[in-house]
Backbone and ligand atoms as CSV (ligand in chain L), in Angstrom:
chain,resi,resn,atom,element,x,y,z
A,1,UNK,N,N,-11.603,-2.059,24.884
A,1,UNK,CA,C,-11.294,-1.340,23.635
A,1,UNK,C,C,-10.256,-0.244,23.902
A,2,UNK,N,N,-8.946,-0.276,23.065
A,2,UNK,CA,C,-8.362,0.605,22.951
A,2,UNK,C,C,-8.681,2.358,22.840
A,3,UNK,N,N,-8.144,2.962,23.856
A,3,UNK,CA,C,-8.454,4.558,22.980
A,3,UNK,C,C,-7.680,5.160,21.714
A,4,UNK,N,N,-8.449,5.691,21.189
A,4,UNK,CA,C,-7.519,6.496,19.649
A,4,UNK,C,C,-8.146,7.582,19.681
A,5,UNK,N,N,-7.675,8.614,18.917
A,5,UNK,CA,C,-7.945,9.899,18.635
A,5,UNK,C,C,-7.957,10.768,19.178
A,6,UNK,N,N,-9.284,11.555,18.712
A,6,UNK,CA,C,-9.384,12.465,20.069
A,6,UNK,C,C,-9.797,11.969,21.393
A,7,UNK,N,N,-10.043,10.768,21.238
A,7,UNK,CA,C,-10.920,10.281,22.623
A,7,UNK,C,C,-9.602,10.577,23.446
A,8,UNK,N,N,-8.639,9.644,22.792
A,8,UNK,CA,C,-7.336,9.605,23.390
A,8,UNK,C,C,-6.495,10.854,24.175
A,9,UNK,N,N,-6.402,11.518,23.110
A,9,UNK,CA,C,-5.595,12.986,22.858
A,9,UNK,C,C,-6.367,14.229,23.315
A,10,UNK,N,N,-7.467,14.282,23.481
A,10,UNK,CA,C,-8.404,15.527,23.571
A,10,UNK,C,C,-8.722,16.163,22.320
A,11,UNK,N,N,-9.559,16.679,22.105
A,11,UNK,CA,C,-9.830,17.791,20.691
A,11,UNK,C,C,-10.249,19.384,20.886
A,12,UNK,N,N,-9.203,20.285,20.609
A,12,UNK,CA,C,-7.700,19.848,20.388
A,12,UNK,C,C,-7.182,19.027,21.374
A,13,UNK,N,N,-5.794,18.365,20.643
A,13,UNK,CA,C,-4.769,17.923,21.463
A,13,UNK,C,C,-4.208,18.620,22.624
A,14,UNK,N,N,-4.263,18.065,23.934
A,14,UNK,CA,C,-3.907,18.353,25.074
A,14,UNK,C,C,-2.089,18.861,25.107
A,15,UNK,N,N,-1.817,18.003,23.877
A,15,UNK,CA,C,-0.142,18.344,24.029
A,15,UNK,C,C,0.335,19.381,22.337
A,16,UNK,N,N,-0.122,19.031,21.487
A,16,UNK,CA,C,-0.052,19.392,20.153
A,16,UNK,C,C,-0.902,20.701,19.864
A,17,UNK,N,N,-2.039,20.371,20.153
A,17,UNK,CA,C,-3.271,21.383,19.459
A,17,UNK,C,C,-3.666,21.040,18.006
A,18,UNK,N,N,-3.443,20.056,18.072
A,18,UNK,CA,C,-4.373,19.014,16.759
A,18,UNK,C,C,-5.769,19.295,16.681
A,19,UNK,N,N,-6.304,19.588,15.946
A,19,UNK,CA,C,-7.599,19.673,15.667
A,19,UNK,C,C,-8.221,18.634,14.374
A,20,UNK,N,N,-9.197,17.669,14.861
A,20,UNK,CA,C,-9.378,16.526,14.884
A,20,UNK,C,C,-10.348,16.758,13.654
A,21,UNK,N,N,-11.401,18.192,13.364
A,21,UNK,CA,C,-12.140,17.919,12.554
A,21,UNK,C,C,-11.498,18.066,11.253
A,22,UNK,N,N,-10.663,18.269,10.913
A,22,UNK,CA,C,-9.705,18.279,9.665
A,22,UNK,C,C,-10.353,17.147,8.764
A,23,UNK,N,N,-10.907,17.394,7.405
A,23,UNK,CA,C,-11.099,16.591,6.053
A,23,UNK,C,C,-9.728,15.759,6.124
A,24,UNK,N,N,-10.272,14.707,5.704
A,24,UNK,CA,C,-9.342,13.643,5.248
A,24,UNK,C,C,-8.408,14.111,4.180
A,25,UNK,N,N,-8.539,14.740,3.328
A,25,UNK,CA,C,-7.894,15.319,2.539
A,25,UNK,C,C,-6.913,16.337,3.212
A,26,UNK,N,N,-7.431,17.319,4.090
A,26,UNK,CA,C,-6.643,17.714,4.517
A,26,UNK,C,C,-5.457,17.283,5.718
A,27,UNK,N,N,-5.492,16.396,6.103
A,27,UNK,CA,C,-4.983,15.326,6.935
A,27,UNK,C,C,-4.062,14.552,6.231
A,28,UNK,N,N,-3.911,14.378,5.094
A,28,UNK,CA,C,-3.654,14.004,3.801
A,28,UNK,C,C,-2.236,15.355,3.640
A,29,UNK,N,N,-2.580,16.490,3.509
A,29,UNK,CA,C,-1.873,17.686,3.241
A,29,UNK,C,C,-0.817,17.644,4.123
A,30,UNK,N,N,-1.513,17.734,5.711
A,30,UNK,CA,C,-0.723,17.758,6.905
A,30,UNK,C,C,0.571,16.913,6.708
A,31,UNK,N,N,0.154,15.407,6.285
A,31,UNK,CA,C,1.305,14.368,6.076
A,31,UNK,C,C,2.032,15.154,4.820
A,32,UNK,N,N,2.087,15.495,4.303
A,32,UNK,CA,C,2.911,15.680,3.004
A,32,UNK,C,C,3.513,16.799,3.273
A,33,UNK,N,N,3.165,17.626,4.263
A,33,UNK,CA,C,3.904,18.995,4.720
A,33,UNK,C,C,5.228,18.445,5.810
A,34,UNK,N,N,4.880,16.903,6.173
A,34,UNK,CA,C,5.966,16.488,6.977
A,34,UNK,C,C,7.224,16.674,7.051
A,35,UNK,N,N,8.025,16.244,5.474
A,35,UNK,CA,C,9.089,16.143,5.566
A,35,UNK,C,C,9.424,17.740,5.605
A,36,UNK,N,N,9.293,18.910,4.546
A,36,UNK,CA,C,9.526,20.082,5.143
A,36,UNK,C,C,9.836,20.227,6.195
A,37,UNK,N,N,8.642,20.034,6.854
A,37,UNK,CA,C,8.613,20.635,8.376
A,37,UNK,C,C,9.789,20.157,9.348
A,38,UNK,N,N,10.155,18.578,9.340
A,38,UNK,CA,C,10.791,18.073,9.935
A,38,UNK,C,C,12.644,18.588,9.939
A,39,UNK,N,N,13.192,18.693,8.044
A,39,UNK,CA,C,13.780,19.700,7.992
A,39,UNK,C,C,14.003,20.481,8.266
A,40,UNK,N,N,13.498,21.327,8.074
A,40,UNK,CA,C,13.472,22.469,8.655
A,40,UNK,C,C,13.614,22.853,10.365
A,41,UNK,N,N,13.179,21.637,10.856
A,41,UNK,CA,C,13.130,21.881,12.398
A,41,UNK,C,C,14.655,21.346,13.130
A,42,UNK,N,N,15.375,20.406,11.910
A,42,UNK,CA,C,16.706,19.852,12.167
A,42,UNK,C,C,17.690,20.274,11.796
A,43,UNK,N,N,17.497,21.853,10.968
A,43,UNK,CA,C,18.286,22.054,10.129
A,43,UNK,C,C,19.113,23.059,11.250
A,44,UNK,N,N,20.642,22.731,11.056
A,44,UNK,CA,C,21.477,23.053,11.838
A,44,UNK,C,C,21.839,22.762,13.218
A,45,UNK,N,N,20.391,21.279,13.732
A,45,UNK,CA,C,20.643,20.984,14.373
A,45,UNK,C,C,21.547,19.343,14.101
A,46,UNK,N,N,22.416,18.708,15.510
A,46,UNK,CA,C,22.554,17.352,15.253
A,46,UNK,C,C,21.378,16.219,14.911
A,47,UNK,N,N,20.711,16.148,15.431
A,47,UNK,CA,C,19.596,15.230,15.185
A,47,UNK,C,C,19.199,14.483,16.427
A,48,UNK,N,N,20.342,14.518,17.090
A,48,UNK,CA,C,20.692,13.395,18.796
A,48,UNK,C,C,20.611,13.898,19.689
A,49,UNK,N,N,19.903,15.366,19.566
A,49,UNK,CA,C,19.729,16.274,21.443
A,49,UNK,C,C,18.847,15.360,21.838
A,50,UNK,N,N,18.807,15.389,23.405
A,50,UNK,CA,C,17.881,14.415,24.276
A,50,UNK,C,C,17.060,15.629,25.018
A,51,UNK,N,N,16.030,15.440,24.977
A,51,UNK,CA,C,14.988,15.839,26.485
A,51,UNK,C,C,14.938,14.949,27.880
A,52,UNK,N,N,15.229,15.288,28.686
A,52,UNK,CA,C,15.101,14.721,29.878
A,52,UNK,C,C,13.913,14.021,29.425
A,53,UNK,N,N,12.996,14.548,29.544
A,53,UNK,CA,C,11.731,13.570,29.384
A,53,UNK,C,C,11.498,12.319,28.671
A,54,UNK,N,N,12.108,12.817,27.435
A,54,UNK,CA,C,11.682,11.370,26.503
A,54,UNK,C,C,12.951,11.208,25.851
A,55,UNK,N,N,12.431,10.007,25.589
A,55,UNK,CA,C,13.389,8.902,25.131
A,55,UNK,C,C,14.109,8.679,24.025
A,56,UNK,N,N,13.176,9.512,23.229
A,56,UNK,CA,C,13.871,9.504,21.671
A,56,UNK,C,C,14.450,11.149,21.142
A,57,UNK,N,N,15.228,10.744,20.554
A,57,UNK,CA,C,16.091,11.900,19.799
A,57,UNK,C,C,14.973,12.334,18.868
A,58,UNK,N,N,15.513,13.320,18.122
A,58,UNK,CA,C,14.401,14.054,17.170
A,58,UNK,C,C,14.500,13.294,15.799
A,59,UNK,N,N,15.931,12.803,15.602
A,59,UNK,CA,C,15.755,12.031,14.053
A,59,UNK,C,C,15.049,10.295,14.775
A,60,UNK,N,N,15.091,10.222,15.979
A,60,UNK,CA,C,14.200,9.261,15.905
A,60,UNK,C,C,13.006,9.312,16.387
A,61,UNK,N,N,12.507,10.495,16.382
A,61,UNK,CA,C,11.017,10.601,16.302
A,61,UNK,C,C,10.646,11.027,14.199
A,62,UNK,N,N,11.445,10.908,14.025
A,62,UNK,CA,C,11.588,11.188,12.116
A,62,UNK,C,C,10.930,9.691,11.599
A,63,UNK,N,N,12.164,9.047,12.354
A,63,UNK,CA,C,11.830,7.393,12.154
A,63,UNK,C,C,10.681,6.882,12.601
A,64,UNK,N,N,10.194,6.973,13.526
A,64,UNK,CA,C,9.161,7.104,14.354
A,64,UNK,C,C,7.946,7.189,13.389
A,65,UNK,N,N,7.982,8.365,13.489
A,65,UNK,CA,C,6.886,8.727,11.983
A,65,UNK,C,C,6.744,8.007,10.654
A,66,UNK,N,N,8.210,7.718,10.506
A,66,UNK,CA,C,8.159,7.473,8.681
A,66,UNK,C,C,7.524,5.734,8.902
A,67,UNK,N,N,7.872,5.123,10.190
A,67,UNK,CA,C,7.442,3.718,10.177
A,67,UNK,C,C,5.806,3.392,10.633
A,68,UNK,N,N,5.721,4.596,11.204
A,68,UNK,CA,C,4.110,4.126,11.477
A,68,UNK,C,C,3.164,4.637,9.821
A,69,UNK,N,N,3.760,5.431,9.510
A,69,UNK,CA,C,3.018,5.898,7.969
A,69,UNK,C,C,3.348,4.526,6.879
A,70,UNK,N,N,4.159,4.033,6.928
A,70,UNK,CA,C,4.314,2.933,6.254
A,70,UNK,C,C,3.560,1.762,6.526
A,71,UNK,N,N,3.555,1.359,8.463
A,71,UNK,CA,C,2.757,0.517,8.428
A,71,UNK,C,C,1.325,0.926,8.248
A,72,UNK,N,N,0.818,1.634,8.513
A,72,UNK,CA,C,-0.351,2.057,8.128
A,72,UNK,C,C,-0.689,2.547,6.574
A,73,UNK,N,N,0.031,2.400,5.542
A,73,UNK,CA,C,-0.363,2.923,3.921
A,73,UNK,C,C,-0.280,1.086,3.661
A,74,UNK,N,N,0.479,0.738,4.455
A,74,UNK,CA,C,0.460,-1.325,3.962
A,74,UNK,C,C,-0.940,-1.764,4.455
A,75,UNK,N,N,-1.363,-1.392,6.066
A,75,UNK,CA,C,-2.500,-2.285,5.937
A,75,UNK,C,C,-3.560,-1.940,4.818
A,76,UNK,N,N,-3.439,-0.500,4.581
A,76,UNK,CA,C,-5.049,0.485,3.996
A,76,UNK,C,C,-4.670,-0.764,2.868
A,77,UNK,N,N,-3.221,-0.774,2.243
A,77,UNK,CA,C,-3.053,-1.617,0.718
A,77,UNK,C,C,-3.635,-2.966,0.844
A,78,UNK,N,N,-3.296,-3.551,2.330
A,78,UNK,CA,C,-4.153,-4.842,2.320
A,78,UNK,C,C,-5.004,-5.414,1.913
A,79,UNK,N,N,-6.511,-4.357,2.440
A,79,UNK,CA,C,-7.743,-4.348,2.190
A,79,UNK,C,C,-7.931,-4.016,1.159
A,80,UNK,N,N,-7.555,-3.222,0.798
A,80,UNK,CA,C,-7.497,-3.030,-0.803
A,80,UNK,C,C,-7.313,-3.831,-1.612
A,81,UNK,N,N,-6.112,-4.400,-1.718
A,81,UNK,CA,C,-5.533,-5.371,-2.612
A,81,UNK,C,C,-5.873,-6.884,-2.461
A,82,UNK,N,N,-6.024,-7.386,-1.459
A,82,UNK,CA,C,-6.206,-8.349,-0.863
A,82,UNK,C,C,-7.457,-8.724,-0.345
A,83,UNK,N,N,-8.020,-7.707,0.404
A,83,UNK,CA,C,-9.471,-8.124,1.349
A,83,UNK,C,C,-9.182,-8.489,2.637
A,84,UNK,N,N,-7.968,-7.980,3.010
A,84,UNK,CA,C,-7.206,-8.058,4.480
A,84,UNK,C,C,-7.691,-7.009,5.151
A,85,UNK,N,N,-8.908,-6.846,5.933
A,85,UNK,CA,C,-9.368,-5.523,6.315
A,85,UNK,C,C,-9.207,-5.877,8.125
A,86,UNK,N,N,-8.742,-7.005,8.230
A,86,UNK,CA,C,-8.666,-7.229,10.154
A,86,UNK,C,C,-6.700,-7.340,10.273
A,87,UNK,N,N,-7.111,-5.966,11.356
A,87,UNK,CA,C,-5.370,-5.689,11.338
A,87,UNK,C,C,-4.892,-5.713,12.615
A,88,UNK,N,N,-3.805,-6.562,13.381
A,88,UNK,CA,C,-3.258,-6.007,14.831
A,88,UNK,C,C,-3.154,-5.118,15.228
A,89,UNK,N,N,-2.498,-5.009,16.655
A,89,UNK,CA,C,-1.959,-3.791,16.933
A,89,UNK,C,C,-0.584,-3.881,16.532
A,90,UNK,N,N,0.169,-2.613,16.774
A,90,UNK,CA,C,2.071,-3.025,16.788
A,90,UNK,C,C,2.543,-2.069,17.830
A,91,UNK,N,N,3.901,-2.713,18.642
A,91,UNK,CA,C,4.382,-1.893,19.020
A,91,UNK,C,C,5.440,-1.161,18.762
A,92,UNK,N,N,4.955,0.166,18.740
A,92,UNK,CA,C,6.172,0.927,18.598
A,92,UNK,C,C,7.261,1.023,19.058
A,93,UNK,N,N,7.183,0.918,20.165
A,93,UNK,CA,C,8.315,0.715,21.148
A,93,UNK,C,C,9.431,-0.391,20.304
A,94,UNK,N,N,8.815,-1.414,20.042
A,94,UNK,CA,C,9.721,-2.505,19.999
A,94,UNK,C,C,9.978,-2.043,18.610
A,95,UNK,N,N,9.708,-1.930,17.373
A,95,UNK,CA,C,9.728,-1.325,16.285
A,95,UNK,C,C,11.328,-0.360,16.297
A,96,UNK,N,N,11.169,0.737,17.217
A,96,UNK,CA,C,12.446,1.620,17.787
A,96,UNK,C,C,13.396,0.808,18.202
A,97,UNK,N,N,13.367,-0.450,19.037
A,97,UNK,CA,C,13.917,-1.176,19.683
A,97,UNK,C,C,15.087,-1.871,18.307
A,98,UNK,N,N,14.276,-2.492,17.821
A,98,UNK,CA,C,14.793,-3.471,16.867
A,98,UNK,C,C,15.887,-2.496,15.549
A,99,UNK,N,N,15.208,-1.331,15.425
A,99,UNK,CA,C,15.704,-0.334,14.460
A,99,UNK,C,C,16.629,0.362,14.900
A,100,UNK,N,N,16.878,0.338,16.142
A,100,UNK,CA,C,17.917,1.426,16.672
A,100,UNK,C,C,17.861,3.014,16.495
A,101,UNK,N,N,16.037,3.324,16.492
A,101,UNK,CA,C,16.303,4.771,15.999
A,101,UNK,C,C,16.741,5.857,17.251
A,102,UNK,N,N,17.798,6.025,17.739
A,102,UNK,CA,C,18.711,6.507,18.310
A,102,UNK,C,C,20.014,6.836,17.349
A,103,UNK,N,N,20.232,5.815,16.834
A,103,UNK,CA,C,20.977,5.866,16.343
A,103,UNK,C,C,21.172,5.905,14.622
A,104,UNK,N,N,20.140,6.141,14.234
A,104,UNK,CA,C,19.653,6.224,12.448
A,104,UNK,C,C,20.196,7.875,12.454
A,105,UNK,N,N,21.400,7.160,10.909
A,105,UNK,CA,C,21.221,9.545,11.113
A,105,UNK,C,C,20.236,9.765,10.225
A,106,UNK,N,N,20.296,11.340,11.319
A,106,UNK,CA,C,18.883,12.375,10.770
A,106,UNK,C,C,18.981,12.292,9.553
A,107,UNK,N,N,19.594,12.059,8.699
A,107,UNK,CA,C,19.669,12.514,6.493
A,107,UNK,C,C,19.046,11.514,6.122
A,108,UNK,N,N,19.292,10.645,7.032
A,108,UNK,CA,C,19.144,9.105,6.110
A,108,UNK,C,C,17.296,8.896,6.829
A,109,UNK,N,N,17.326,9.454,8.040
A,109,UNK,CA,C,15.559,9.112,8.384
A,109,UNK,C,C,14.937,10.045,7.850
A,110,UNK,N,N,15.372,11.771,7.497
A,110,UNK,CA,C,14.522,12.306,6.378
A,110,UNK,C,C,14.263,11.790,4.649
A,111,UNK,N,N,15.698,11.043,4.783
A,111,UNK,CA,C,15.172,10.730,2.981
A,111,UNK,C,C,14.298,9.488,3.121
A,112,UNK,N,N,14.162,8.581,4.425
A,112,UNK,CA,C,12.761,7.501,4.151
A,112,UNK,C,C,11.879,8.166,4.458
A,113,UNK,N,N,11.956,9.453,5.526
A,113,UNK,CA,C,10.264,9.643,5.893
A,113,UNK,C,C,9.681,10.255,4.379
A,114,UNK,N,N,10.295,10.758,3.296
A,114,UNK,CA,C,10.293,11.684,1.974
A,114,UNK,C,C,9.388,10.434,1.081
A,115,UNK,N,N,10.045,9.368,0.835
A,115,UNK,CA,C,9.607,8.412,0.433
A,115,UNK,C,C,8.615,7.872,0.836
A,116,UNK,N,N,8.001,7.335,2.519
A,116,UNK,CA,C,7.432,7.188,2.989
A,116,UNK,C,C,5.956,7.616,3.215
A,117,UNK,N,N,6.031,9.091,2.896
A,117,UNK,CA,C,4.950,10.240,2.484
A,117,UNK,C,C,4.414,9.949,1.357
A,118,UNK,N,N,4.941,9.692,-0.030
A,118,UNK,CA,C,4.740,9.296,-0.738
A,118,UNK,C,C,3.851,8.376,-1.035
A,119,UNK,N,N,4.500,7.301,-0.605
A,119,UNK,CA,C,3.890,5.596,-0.502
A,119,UNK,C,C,2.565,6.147,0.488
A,120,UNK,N,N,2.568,6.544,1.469
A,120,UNK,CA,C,1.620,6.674,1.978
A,120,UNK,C,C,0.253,7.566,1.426
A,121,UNK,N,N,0.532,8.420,0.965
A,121,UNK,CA,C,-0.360,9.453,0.078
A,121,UNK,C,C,-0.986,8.724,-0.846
A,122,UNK,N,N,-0.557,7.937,-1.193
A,122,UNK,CA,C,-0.931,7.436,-2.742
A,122,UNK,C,C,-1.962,6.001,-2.196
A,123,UNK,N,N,-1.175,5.597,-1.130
A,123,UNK,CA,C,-2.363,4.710,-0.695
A,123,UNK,C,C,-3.485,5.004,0.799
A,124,UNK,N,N,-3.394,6.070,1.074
A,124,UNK,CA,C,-4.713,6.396,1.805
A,124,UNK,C,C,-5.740,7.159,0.459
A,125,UNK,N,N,-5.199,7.890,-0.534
A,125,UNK,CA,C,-6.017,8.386,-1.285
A,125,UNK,C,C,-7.251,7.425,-2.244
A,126,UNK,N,N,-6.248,6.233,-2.166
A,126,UNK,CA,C,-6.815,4.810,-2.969
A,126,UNK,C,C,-7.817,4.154,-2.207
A,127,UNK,N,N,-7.737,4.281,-0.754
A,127,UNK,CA,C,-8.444,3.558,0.189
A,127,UNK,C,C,-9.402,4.903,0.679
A,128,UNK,N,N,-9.362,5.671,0.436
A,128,UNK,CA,C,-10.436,6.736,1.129
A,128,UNK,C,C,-11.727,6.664,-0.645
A,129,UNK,N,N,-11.068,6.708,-1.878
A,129,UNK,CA,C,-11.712,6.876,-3.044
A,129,UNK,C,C,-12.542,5.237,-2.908
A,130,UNK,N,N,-11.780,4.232,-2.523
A,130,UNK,CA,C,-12.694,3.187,-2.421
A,130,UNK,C,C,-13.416,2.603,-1.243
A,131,UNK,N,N,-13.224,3.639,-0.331
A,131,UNK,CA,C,-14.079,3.362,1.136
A,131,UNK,C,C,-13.283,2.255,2.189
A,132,UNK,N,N,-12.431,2.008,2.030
A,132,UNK,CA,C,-11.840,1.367,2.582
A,132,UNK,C,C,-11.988,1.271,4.249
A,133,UNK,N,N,-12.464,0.139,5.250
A,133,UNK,CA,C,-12.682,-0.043,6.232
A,133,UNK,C,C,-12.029,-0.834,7.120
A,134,UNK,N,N,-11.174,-0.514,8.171
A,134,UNK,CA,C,-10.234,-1.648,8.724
A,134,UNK,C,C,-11.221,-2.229,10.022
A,135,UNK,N,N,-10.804,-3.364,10.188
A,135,UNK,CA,C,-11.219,-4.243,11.475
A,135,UNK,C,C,-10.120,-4.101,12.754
A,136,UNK,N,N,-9.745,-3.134,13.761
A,136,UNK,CA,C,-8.345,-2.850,14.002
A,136,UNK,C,C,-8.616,-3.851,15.716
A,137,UNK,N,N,-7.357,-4.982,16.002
A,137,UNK,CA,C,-7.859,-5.847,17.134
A,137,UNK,C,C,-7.858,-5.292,18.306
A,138,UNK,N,N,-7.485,-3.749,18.373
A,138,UNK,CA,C,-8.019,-2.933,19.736
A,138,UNK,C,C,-8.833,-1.797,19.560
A,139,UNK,N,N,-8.962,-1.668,18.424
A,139,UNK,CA,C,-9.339,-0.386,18.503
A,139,UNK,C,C,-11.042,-0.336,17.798
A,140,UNK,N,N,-11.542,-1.502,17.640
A,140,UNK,CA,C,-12.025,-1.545,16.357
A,140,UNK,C,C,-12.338,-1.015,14.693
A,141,UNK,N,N,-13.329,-0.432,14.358
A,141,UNK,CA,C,-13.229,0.006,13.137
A,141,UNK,C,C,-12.177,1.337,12.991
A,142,UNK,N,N,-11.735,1.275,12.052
A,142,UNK,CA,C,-11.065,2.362,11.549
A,142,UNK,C,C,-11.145,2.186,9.769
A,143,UNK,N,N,-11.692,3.250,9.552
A,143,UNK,CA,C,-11.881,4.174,8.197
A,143,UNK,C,C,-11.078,4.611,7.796
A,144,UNK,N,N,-10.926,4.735,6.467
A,144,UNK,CA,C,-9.538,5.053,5.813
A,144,UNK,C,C,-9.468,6.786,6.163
A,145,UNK,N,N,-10.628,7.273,6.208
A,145,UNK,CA,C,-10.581,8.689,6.985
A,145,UNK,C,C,-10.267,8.410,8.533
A,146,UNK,N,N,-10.340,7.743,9.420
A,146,UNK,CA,C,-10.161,7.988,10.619
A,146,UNK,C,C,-8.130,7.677,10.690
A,147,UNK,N,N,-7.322,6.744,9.728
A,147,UNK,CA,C,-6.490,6.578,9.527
A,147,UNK,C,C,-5.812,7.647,8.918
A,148,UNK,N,N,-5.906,8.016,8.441
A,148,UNK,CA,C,-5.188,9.655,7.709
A,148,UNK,C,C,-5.583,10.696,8.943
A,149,UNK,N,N,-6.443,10.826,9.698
A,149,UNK,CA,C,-6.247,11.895,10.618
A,149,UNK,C,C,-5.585,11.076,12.033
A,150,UNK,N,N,-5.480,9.805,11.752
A,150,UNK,CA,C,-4.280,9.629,12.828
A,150,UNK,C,C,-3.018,9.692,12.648
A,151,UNK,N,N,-2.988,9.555,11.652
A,151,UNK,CA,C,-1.400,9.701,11.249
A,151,UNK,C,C,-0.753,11.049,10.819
A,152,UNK,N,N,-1.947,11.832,10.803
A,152,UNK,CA,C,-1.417,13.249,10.307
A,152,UNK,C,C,-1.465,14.388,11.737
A,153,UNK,N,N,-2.098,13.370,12.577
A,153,UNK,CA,C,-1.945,13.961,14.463
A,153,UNK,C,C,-0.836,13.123,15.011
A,154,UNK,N,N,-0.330,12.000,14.575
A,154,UNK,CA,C,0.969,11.666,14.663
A,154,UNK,C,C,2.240,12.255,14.671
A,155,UNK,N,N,2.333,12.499,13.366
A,155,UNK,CA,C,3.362,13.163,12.466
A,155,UNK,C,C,3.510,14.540,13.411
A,156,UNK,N,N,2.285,15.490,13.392
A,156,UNK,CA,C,1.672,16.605,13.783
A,156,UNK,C,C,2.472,16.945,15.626
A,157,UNK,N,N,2.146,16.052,16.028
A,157,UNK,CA,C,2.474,15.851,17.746
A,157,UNK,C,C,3.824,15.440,17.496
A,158,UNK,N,N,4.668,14.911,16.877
A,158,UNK,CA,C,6.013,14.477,17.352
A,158,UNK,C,C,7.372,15.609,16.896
A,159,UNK,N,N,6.027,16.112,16.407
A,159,UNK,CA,C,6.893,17.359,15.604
A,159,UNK,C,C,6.752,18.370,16.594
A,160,UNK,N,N,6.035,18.722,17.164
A,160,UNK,CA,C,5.552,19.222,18.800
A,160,UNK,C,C,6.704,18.938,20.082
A,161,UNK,N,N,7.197,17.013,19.766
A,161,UNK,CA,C,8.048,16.900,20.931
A,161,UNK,C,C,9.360,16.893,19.943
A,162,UNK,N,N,9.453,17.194,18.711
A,162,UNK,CA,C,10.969,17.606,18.746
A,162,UNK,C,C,11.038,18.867,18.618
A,163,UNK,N,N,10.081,20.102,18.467
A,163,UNK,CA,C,10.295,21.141,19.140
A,163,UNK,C,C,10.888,21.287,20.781
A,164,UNK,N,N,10.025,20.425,21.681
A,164,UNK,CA,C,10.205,20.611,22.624
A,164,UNK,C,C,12.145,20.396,23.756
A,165,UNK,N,N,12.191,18.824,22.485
A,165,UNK,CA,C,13.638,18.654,22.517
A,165,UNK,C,C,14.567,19.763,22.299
A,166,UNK,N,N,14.384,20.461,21.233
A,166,UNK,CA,C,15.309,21.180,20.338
A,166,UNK,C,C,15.043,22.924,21.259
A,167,UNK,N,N,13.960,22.866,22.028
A,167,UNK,CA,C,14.138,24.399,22.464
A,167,UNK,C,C,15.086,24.535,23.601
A,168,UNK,N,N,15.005,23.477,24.142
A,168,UNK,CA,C,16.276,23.715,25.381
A,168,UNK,C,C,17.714,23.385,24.983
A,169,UNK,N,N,17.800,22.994,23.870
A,169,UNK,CA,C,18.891,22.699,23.517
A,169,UNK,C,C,19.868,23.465,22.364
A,170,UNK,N,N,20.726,23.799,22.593
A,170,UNK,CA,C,21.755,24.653,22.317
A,170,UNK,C,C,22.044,24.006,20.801
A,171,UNK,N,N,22.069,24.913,19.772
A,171,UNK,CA,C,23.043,24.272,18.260
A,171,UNK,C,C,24.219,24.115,18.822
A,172,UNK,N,N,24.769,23.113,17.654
A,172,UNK,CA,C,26.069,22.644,18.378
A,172,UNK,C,C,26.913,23.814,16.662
A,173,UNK,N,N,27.985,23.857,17.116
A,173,UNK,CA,C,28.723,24.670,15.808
A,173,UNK,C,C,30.107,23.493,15.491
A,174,UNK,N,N,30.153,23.126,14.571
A,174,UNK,CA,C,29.711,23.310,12.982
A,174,UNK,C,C,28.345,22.586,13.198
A,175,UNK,N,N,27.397,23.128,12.108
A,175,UNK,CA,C,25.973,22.473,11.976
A,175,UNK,C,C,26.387,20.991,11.284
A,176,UNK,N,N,25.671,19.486,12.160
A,176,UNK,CA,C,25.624,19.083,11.205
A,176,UNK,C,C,25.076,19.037,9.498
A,177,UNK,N,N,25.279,18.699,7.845
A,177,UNK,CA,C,24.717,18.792,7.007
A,177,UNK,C,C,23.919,17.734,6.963
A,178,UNK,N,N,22.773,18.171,6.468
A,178,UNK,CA,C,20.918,17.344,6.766
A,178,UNK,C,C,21.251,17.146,4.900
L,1,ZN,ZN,ZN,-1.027,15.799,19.700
């Protein structure tokens, strides 16, 4: 069995400081405070500083985000809509791979993650009001509450490593416009 959560991450988060007992609702909030936040954290920057460490730029940890909130507001819609409650895993990696988020500009991955929030809000709220239960093939069950506080420690932590990108790294002048 796969790890998730805090099992995974620690509670708090070992890297973030996520705190895991957060209401679904409020986990819910966290995601919708995203795009702000993400703004705001790019604003005046390029979008393409690198960290030695990792691999992705900060607008593609944007992308990053906006695609796992999507795939995850589609499966919750599955079960919902359908009765599709047994879901794979995916990789992210390859997801980045295929998308080129390196190379997505930052304007264009804040106006899907904007949208993305959206779509997503509207369907964890639908799947938490109707109990919604996933069958996940590593992880097993996941609850439409255990899904909104992963994705809102997602969002939460990558916003953590594009701080981390963006503190060693110098604005460039002229700012790019976000
Ligand atoms: Zn974290």
């Amino acid at each position: 069995m796969e790890k998730w959560g805090a099992s995974l991450f620690g509670d708090p988060c070992g890297g973030c400081g996520f705190q895991w007992s957060l209401s679904p609702r409020e986990a819910i909030g966290v995601v919708e405070g995203l795009p702000a936040r993400f703004r705001g954290l790019l604003a005046g920057r390029t979008g393409f500083e690198r960290h030695p460490d990792l691999g992705w730029t900060p607008a593609a940890y944007v992308s990053h985000v906006t695609d796992n909130l999507r795939n995850w507001a589609e499966r919750l819609a599955g079960a919902r809509l359908s009765g599709a409650v047994d879901v794979p895993g995916y990789d992210p990696d390859l997801v980045a791979q295929a998308r080129h988020y390196n190379e997505i500009a930052p304007g264009a991955a804040l106006w899907s993650l904007e949208h993305a929030v959206e779509a997503w809000a509207a369907s964890v709220s639908a799947a938490l009001d109707e109990g919604v239960v996933l069958r996940h093939a590593t992880r097993g069950v996941q609850r439409a509450e255990d899904v909104a506080r992963n994705n809102a420690h997602d969002g939460h932590h990558h916003a953590w490593d594009i701080e981390r990108i963006l503190r060693d790294t110098q604005p460039e002048v002229p700012p790019t416009r976000l």
